[in-house]
C-alpha positions as CSV (number, residue, x, y, z in Angstrom):
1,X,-5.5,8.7,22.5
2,X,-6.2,9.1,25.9
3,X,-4.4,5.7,28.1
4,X,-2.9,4.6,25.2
5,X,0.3,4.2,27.1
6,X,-1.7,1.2,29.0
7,X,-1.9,-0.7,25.8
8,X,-0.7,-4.2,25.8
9,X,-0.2,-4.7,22.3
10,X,0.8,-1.3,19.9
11,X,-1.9,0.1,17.7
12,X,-0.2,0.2,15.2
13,X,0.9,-3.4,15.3
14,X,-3.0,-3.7,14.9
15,X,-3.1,-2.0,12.3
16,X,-0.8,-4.0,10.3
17,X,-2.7,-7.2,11.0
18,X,-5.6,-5.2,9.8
19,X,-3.9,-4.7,6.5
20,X,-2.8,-8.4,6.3
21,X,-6.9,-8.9,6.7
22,X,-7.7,-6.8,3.9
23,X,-4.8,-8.1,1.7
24,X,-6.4,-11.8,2.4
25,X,-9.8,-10.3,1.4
26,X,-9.0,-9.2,-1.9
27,X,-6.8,-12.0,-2.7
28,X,-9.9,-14.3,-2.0
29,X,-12.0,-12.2,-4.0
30,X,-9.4,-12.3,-7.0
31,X,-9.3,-16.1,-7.0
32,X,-12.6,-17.2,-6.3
33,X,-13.3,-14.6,-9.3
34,X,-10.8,-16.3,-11.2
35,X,-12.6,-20.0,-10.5
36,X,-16.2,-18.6,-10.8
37,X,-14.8,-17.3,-14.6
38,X,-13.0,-20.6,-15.6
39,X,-16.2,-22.1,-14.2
40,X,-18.2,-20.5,-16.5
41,X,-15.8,-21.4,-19.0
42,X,-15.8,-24.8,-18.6
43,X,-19.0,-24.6,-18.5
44,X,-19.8,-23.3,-22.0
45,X,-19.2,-26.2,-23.6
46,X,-20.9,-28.6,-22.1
47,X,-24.4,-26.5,-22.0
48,X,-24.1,-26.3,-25.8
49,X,-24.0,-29.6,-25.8
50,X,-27.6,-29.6,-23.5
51,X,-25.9,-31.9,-20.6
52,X,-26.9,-31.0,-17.2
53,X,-23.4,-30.8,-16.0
54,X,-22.5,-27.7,-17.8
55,X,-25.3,-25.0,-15.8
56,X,-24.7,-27.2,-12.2
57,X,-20.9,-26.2,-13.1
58,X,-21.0,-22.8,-13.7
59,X,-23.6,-22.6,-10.8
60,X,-21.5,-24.4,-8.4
61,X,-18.9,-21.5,-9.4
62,X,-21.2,-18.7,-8.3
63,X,-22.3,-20.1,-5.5
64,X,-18.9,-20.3,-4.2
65,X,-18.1,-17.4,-5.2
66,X,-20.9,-15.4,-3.7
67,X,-21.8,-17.8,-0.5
68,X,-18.9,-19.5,0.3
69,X,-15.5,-17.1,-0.2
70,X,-17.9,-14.0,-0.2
71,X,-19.5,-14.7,3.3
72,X,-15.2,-15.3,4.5
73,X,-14.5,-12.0,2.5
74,X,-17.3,-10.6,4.2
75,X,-16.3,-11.6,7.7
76,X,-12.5,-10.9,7.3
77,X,-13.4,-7.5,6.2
78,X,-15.7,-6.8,9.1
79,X,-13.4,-8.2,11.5
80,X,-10.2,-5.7,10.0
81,X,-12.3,-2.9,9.8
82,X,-13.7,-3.7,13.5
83,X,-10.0,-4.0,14.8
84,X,-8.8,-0.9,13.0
85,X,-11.3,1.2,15.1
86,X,-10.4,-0.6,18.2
87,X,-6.9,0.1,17.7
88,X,-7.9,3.9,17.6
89,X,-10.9,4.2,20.0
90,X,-11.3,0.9,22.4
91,X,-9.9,-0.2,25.7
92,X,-7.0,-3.3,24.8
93,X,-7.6,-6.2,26.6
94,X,-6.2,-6.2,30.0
95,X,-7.5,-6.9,33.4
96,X,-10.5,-4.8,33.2
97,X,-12.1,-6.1,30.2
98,X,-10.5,-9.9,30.3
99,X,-13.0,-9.4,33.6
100,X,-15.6,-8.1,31.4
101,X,-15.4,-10.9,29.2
102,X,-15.4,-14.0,31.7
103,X,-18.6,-12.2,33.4
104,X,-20.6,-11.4,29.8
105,X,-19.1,-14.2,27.1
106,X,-20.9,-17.4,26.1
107,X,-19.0,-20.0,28.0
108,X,-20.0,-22.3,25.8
109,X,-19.0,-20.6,22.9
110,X,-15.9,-20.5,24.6
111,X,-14.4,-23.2,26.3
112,X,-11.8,-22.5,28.4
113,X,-11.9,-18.6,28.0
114,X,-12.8,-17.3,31.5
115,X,-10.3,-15.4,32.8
116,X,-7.6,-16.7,30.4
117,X,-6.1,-12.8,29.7
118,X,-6.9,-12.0,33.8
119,X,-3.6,-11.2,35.9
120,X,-2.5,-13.3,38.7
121,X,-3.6,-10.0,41.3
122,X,-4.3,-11.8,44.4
123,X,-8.0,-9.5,44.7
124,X,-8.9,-10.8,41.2
């Protein structure tokens, strides 16, 4: 890769905390599987018995599952499979594009960002 030399942290230490990502994103997905099925379970009981608790239980199971740890999964995988292709085609964050950011981020978003990876360069 073309200026690769320039980069401040390796790629392929990226792309081991790009793994790590993807090992936290399926063990979420194997436990909140595992609480949305005892759930259920638990559930089965109690909506023989006709209470309400039993269907709001094994509900409140799937919607953790599916909106709660799925939209984390969902944003842990995006965020690994982002960094893995910046570790192969983008620019690492140095002077230029701590620059970039201070002039294009939400400040507000942000507090405290601007500048914060700039160098000390007296022309900065």
């Amino acid at each position: 890769m073309a200026g690769a030399d320039v980069f401040a942290m390796d790629p392929e230490e990226v792309h081991k905390s790009v793994e790590i990502l993807f090992e936290i994103e399926e063990e979420v997905g194997r436990q909140t599987d595992a609480m949305a099925t005892a759930n259920a379970e638990a559930a089965g009981p109690l909506k023989d018995a006709d209470t309400a608790l039993g269907p709001a239980l094994e509900a409140a199971g799937e919607w953790w599952k599916v909106h709660r740890a799925g939209g984390f999964c969902g944003l842990v995988g995006n965020t690994g499979e982002y960094l893995a292709v910046c570790a192969e085609e983008a620019v690492e964050v140095d002077d230029y594009t701590a620059g970039d950011f201070a002039s294009v981020a939400d400040h507000d978003r942000y507090p405290g960002r601007a500048n914060a990876n700039a160098s000390a360069r007296p022309d900065w």
